[in-house]
C-alpha positions in Angstrom: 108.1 46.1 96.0 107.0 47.4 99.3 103.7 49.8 98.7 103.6 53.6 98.7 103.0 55.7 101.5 100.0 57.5 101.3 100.3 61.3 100.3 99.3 62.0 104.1 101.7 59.5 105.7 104.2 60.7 103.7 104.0 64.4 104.4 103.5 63.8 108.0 107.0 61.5 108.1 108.8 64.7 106.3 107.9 67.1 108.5 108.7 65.0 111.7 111.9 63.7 110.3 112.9 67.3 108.0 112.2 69.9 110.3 115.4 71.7 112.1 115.5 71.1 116.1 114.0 74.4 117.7 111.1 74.5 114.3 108.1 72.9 114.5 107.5 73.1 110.7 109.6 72.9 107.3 110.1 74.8 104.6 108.6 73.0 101.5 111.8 73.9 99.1 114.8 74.0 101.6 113.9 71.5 103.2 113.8 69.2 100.0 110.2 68.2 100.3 109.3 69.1 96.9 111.9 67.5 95.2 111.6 63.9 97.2 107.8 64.5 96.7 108.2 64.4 93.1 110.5 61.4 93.3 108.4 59.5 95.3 105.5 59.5 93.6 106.9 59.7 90.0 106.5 63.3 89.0 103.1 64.5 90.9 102.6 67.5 92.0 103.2 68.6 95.6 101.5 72.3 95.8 98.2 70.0 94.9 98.3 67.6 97.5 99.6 69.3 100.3 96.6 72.4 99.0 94.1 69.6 99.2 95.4 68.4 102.7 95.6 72.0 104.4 91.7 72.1 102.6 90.7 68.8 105.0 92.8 70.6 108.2 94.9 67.8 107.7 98.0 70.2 107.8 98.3 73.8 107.8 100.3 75.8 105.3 102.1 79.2 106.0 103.0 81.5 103.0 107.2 82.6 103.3 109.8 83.2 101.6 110.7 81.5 98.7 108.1 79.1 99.1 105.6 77.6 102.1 106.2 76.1 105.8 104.2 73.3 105.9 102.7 72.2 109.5 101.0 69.4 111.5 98.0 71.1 112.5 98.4 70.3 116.1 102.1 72.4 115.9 101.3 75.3 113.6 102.0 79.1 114.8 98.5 80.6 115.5 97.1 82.9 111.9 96.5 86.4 112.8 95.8 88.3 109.8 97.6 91.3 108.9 94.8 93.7 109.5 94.3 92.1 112.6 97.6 92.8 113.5 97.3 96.3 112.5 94.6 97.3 113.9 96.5 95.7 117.4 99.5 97.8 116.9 97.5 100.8 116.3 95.7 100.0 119.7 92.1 99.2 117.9 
């Protein structure tokens, strides 16, 4: 039997080969990337592993809507906190 992917391999193969053309990221449930996670590696959990990744700027991980948009770091959407972006609209 051929050996495993590494948890970083692995998510960096997904979001290459899962992400819709025009989107640089996925979205960790539509996409199915949690449920071939699980699969893959017999039941572990992916909100761990991709937490622990995003925590070594391995990837970067964007709260949405029903879930996350997982990143390579080199393609993610530049964070601007919400206050920061308040205080720009306001003219501050």
């Amino acid at each position: 039997m051929p050996e495993k992917l590494s948890h970083e391999e692995f998510i960096k193969k997904a979001i290459v080969s899962l992400r819709k053309e025009g989107f640089k990221g996925i979205h960790t449930v539509y996409s199915g990337f949690n449920e071939a996670f699980k699969k893959y590696y017999d039941g572990e959990d992916p909100i761990k592993v991709t937490t622990e990744l995003a925590a070594a700027n391995k990837l970067v991980i964007r709260p949405v809507k029903g879930g996350v948009m997982l990143y390579l770091p080199e393609d993610a959407p530049a964070s601007k906190s919400r206050g920061e972006d308040a205080l720009g609209k306001m003219g501050l």
